[in-house]
N, C-alpha and C positions, 0 to 999 in steps of 0.2 A: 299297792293296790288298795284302791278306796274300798271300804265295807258298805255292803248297802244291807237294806234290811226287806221284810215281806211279813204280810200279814197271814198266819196260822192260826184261825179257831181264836181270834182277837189279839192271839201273842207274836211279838216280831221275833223272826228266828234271823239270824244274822249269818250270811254268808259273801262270800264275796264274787259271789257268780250271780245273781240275782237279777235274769232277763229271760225273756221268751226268747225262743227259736227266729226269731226275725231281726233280733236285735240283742242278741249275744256277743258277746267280745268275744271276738276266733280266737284270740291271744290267750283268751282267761280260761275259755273251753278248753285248748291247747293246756294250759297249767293244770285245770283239774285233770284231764284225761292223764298228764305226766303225777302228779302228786296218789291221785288215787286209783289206778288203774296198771300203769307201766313201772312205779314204782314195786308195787305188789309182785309182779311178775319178776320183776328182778330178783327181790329177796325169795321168792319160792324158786328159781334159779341157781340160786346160789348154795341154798338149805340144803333141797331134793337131794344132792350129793352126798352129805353130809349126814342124814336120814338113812337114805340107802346103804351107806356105809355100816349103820349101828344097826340095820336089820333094822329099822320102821322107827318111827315115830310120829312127831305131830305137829304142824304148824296151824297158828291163827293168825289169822288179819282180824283186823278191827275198820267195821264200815262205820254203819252210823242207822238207826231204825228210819233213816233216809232213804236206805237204801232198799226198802219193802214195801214203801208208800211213796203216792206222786203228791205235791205239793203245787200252787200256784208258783210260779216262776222261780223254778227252781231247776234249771233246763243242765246245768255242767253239774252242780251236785248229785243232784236224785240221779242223773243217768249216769255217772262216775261211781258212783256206791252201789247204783245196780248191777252196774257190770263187773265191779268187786265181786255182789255175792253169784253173780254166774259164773262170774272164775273161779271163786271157791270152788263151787259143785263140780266145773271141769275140771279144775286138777285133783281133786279127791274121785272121782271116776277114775281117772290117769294114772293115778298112784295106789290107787288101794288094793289091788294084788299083791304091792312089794310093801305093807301092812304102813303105809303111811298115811295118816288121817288130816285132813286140811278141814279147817272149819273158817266160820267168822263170825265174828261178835258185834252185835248192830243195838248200842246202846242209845237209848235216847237223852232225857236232859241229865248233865252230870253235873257237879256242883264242882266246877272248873274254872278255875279261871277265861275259857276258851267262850262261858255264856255272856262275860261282863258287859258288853256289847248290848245284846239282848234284854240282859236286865236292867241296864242304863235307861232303856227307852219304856221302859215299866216302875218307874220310880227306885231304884236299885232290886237287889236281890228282895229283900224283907215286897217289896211292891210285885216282885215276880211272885215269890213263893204264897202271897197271899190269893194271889189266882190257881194256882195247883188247883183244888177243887173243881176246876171244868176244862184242864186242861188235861191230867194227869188222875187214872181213876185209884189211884193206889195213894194219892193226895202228896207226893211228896218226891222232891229230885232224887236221883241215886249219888251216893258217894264216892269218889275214886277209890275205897278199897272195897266196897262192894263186888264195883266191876272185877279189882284187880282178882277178888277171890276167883269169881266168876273165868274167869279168865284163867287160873291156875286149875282148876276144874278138867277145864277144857283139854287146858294141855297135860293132865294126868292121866295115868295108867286109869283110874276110877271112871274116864271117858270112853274107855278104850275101844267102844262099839259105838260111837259118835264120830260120821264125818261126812262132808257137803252140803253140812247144816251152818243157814244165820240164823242166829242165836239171839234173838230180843227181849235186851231186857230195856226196856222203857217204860215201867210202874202200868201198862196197859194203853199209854197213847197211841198205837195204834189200833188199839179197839175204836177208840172215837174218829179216827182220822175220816172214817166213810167211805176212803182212796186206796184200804189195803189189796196186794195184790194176790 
């Protein structure tokens, strides 16, 4: 699958669904819908049981702070991550009687191998991260053990009145997005 890229607020965010509703790849839409949406379902499928067994507990998915804002042409992602955090909510309504908590974590830039992409087309990483300042009002990407904390958080007892929530941490860009929902 070729990567295309799109322009955000001057920075190319890299995905590989990158078309309007007229000219979408059914195939690719098809891929996101299966990767970010029916894959989700499966593993809350498979847990639920497992949960209900120990008397409650907690699952999290991970979207993407895609998944809270609309972007220029961004038609299989942003609607695949959205429908993530609607499912979230649904199946934590679903569940929460039998004390199971379902959340999702909707991180924006991470310092991931997953942006290299992105930062290529901004003179590497050092060329990206010197833009932070009007991309990102907290001036700075998140780290993967940030999240990871972030994440262990969530699925702690210390949560334990936390669920149907996405949970964004992306340094505040979607304060600047203008497209939050």
């Amino acid at each position: 699958m070729a990567i295309s890229a799109i322009r955000f607020r001057g920075v190319s965010r890299h995905f590989g669904d990158v078309h309007a509703v007229e000219s979408v790849d059914l195939e690719r839409l098809d891929l996101s819908w299966a990767i970010n949406v029916r894959a989700h379902a499966l593993v809350a499928r498979s847990v639920i049981p497992h949960l209900r067994a120990a008397g409650g507990g907690a699952l999290l998915f991970t979207a993407s702070n895609s998944g809270v804002i609309v972007e220029p042409s961004t038609l299989a992602y942003n609607t695949t991550k959205a429908a993530l955090v609607a499912m979230t909510r649904q199946i934590a309504l679903d569940y929460a009687p039998e004390r199971i908590r379902v959340n999702v974590l909707c991180p924006g830039w991470v310092d991931t191998p997953f942006n290299s992409p992105a930062w290529g087309q901004m003179g590497g990483r050092d060329g990206f991260l010197a833009r932070m300042p009007e991309l990102v009002p907290i001036w700075r990407v998140a780290d993967a053990e940030e999240i990871g904390r972030l994440a262990a958080f969530l699925l702690s007892d210390a949560a334990g009145y936390i669920t149907g929530q996405a949970i964004v941490a992306d340094g505040g860009e979607t304060l600047r997005s203008g497209a939050s929902r």
